[in-house]
Phi, psi and omega in degrees: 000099138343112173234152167250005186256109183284351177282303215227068200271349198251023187227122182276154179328129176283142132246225168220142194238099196257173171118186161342285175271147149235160209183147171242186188144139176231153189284085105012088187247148193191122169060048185054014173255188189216109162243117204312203193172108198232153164223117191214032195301105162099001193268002189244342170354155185248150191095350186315106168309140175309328209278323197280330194304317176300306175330288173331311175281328164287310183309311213292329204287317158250030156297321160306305176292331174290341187279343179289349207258343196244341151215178182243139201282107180275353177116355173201342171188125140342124155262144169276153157207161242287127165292111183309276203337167169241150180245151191230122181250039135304318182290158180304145148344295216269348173271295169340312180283330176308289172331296216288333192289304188315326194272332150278349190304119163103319199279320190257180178294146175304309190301328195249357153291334175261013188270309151006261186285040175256328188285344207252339192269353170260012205244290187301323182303332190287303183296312165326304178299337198252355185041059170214061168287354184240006197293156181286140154309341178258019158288354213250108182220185189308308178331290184303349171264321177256012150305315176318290194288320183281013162275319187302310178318307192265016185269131172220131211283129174290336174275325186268352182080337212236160164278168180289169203262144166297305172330317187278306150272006135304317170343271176344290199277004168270300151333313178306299186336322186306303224272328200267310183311323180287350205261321176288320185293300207286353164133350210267355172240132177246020194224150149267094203286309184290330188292307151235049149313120205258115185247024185032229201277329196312348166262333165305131161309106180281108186258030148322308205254157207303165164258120176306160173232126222246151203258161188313307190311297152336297176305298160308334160300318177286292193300334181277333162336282177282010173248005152298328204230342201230167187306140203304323194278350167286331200267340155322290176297006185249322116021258163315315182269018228202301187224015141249030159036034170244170173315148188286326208280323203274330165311333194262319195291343221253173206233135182314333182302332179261066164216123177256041201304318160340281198269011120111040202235114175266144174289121204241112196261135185302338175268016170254355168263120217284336173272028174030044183225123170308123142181174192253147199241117163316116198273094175325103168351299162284014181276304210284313164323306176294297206281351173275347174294337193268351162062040180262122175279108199272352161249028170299104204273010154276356204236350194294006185233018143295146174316144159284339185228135190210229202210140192252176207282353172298358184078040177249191163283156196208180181254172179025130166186176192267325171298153159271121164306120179267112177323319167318333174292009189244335200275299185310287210305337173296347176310284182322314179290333188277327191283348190277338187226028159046046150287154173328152169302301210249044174281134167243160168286335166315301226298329169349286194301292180329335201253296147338304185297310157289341161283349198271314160272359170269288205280309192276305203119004215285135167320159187283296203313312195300301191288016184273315192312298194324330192258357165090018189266140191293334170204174199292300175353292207298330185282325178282349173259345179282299205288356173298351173302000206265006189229025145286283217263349202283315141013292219230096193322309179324307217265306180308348191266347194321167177236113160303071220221092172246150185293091188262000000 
């Protein structure tokens, strides 16, 4: 049984459960046994909207995981556990917080003590600006927390030129959020400053607006791009997202066992899919070709839990390894790429999978139904939002006349 809880080695990886009943839920093995473990608080409700039941389900699921990550699951309820440090809440924040990290070293994972202290060291820089580096911990309050987030809005990284992402700063206040919530279990906060804490719009996401989608040219420019500038496995991963419709993230997960070359097929296992739904996706002629090109025994059964994508020895991308390759590292290098090749501002690498999707009805003919199936979608809706990209290229005459024909 695969646990991701150094607390909690005897709980397997949480999944989802969609349908009728839904639910979330891990395995709990104890004395050679396997016992389910279901959450399912508020998800069945009846009036429930799709949109909000998904919502519902991303907390509970990461409410589970911070309770896997942060205490321990005895087989009937979480316990926390016990803390040496005494918390004094006279004291500064940032010696508070130094405690609460030094008090975790050894119980959680490495990944989650810096994910922690990364959100915390910009929360003290934010007090630095404010010459309020000595404030007490029960001093922390709603005001100071959005005080906190309009530094983060108007904050701008001297190395990157750009201000930070709404992404990054949710991060951030969701990190303060872990470390100030124990502080609240154990007695020593008695208000949830972030929690209430009021941002109007400002953290919202416009998840409105399109992703570009790139014309047959553009596209043969990214590819050559990359097989001209960059390591042989980025023009791959582009590749891959290009005539399988997965995911960047779903793509870094997947392990030579789920390559079928033979029957030419990949497998997608539902807890390596971001819709937690199992299925095989058909390796598209020009895929298979590049990929038999790459000279990998994709049926070596000593090598079948290795990554397809890993890290080579310079710490780059490389093919096959036991590390997983992090897909974010595709986002920066597309930086380089979009400014090298005069592309749109609001070209991304996601933008592929968009672009896959519109050439395949423009060009190939493919049914709404086909590409609903190809991209894993749950309804015509979800498949209809990928294709308003279709009044980008329908625009630009030359391109309705195209042939789908690329150079590899």
């Amino acid at each position: 049984m695969r646990s991701h809880y150094p607390l909690n080695p005897n709980c397997s990886t949480i999944s989802i459960v969609k349908g009728n009943n839904c639910f979330i839920y891990f395995y709990y093995k104890s004395d050679g046994k396997r016992k389910l473990v279901k959450f399912s608080n508020g998800l069945n409700n009846k009036g429930l909207t799709e949109n909000r039941r998904t919502k519902l389900i991303k907390e509970l699921y990461s409410e589970v995981d911070h309770k896997l990550q942060t205490q321990v699951y005895d087989g009937k309820t979480f316990k926390d556990v016990s803390i040496k440090t005494v918390i004094n809440p006279e004291i500064p924040i940032s010696d508070a917080i130094e405690q609460y990290l030094n008090s975790r070293k050894g119980l959680v994972s490495e990944t989650t003590i810096a994910n922690y202290t990364i959100g915390i060291e910009f929360f003290t820089k934010f007090l630095k600006v404010q010459q309020m580096e000595n404030i007490k911990l029960y001093e922390i309050d709603t005001f100071l927390i959005e005080d906190y987030v309009k530094y983060m809005l108007s904050y701008q990284s001297s190395h990157l030129k750009r201000n930070l992402s709404i992404k990054t700063i949710r991060e951030y206040k969701d990190r303060l959020s872990f470390v100030l919530n124990h502080f609240i279990r154990k007695g020593v906060l008695t208000k949830k400053p972030v929690h209430q804490a009021q941002f109007g719009n400002a953290l919202n996401t416009n998840n409105s607006k399109k992703h570009k989608v790139f014309s047959i040219q553009e596209f043969q420019d990214i590819i050559q791009y990359s097989k001209d500038n960059r390591q042989p496995p980025y023009l791959t991963m582009v590749l891959m997202i290009y005539y399988t419709h997965l995911r960047p993230r779903e793509i870094c997960r997947l392990q030579l066992e789920d390559f079928d070359m033979e029957k030419r097929y990949i497998h997608l296992k539902a807890a390596k899919a971001k819709t937690r739904r199992e299925r095989s996706l058909a390796i598209d002629k020009p895929l298979y070709d590049h990929l038999i090109s790459l000279n990998i025994e994709f049926s070596n059964p000593d090598t079948q839990k290795h990554y397809f994508f890993s890290y080579n020895k310079r710490d780059r991308i490389g093919f096959v390894g036991l590390k997983q390759y992090n897909y974010s590292n595709m986002h920066y290098s597309f930086q380089q790429i979009k400014k090298d090749l005069n592309l749109h501002p609001d070209s991304t690498f996601y933008g592929i999978k968009h672009t896959a999707t519109v050439h395949e009805r423009l060009y190939e003919g493919f049914s709404i139904d086909k590409i609903k199936v190809k991209n894993g979608h749950k309804n015509i809706a979800q498949t209809e939002t990928y294709l308003r990209n279709l009044d980008d290229l329908l625009n630009i005459p030359e391109e309705v006349e195209r042939k789908l024909k690329f150079k590899i």
